[in-house]
PADRENTOR-767964 format. One record per atom (N, C-alpha, C): residue number from 1; atom name; x, y, z. Coordinates in steps of 0.05 Angstrom, whole numbers. Layout:
N
SEFI   resi   name        X        Y        Z
SEFI    NUM     CA        X        Y        Z
...
//
This chain:
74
SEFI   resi   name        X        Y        Z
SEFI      1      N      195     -201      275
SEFI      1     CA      197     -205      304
SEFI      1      C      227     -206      313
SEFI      2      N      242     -220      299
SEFI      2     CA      270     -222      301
SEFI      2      C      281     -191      304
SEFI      3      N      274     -175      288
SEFI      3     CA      294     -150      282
SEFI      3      C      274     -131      309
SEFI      4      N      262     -139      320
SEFI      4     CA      249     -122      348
SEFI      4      C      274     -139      363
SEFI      5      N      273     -156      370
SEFI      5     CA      282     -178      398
SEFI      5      C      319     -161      391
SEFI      6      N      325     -163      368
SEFI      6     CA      345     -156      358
SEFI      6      C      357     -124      368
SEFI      7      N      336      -97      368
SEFI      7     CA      333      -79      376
SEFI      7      C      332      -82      398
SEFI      8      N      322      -89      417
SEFI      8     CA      311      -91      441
SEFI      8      C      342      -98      460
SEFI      9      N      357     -120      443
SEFI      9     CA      378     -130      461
SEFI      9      C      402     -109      459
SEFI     10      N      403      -94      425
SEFI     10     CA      416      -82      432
SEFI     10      C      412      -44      448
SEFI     11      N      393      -41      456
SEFI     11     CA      387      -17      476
SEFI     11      C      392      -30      500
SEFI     12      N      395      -50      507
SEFI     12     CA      394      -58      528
SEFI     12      C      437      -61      540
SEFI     13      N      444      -72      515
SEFI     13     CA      469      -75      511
SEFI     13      C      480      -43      512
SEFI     14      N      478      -24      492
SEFI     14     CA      480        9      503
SEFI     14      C      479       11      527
SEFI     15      N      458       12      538
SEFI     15     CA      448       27      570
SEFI     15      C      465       12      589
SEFI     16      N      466      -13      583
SEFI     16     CA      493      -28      608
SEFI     16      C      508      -13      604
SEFI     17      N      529       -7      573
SEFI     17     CA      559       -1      565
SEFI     17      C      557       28      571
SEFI     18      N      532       45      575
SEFI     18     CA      536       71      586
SEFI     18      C      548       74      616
SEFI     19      N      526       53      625
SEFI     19     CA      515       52      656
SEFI     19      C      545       44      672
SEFI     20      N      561       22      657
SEFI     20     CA      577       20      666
SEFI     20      C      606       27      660
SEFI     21      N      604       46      640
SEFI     21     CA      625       61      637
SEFI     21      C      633       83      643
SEFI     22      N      612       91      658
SEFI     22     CA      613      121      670
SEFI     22      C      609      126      698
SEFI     23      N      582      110      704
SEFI     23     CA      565      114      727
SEFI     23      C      574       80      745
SEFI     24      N      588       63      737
SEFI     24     CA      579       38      767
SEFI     24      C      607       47      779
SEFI     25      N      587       41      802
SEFI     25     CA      616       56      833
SEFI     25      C      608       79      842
SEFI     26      N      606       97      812
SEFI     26     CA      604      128      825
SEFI     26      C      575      132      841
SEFI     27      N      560      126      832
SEFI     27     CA      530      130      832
SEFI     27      C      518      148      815
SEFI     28      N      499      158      827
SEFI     28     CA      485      179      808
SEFI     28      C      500      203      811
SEFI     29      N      488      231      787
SEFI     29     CA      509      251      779
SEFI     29      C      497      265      803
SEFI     30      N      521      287      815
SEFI     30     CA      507      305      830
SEFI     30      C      494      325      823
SEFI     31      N      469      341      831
SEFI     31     CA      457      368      812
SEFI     31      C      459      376      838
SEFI     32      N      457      407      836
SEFI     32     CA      447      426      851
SEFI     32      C      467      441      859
SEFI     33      N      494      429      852
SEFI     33     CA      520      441      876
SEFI     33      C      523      472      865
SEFI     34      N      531      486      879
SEFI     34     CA      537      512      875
SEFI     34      C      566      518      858
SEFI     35      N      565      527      832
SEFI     35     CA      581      528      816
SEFI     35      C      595      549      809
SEFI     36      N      609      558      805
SEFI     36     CA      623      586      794
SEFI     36      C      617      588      766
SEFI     37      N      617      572      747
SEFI     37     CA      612      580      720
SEFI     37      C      593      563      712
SEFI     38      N      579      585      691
SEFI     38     CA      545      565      686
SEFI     38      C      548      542      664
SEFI     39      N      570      540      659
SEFI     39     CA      579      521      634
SEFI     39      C      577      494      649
SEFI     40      N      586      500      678
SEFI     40     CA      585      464      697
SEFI     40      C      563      460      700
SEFI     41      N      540      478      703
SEFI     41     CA      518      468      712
SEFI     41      C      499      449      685
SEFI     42      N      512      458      662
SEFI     42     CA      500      447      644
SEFI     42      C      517      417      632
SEFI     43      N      540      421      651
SEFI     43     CA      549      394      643
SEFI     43      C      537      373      666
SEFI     44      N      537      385      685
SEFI     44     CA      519      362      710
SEFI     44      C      483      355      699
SEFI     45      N      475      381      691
SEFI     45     CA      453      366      678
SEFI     45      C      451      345      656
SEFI     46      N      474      356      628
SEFI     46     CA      491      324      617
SEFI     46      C      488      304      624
SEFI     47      N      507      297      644
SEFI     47     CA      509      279      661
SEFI     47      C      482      268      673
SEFI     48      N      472      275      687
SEFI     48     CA      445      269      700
SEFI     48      C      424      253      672
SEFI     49      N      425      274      650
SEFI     49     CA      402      255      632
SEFI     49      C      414      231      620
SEFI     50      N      442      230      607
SEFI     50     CA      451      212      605
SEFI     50      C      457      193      619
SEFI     51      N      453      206      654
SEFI     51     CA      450      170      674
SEFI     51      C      424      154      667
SEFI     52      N      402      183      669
SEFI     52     CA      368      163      665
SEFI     52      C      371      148      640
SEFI     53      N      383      168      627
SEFI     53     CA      375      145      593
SEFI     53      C      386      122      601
SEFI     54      N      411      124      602
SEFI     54     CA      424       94      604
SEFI     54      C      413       72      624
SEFI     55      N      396       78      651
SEFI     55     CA      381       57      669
SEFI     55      C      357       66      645
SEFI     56      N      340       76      633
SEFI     56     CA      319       73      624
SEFI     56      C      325       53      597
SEFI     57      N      337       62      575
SEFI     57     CA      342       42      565
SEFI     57      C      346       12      569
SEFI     58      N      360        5      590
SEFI     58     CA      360      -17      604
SEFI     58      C      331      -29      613
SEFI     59      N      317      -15      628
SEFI     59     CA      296      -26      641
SEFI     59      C      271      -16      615
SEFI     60      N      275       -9      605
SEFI     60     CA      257      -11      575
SEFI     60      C      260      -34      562
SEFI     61      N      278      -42      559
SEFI     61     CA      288      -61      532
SEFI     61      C      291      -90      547
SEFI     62      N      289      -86      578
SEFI     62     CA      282     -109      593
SEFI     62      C      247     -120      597
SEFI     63      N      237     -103      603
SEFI     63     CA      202      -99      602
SEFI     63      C      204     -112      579
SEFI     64      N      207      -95      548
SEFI     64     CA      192      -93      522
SEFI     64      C      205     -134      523
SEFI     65      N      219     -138      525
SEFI     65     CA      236     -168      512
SEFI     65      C      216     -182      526
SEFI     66      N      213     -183      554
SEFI     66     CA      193     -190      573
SEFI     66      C      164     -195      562
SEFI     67      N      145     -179      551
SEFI     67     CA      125     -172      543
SEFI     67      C      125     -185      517
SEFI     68      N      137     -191      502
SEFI     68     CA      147     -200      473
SEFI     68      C      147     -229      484
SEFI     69      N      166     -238      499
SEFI     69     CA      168     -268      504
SEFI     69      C      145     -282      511
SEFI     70      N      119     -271      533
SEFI     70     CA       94     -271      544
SEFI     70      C       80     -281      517
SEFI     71      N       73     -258      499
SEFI     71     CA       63     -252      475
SEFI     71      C       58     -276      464
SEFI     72      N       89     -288      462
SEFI     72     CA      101     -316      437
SEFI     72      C       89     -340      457
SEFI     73      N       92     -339      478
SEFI     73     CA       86     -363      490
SEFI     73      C       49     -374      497
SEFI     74      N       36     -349      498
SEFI     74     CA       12     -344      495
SEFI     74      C       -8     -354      476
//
């Protein structure tokens, strides 16, 4: 149970150190803009999955610790 709670804190610890090393301030990535070369468009999509992962990770590994703590006290 330890080496879950252990996992859990650190995806949670990732997805902040993404979330806020890239994305707090800026907001989310822009998609759609009209580009001259197709190489940007695939770096804005980059960008974009690696914003979800990093709020998903976060709000995953918040839930799962959540649900785990319930579990133990139960």
């Amino acid at each position: 149970m330890t080496q879950i709670i252990l996992i859990l804190l650190a995806m949670i610890v990732i997805g902040a150190a993404i979330y806020i090393a890239r994305y707090k301030g800026k907001g989310k990535p822009k998609v759609g803009i009209k580009r001259d070369n197709n190489s940007e468009y695939f770096k804005d999509y980059i960008n974009l999955k690696l914003y979800w992962t990093s709020l998903g990770f976060i709000f995953l590994g918040v839930a799962l610790l959540i649900v785990i703590l319930i579990l133990e006290f139960v």
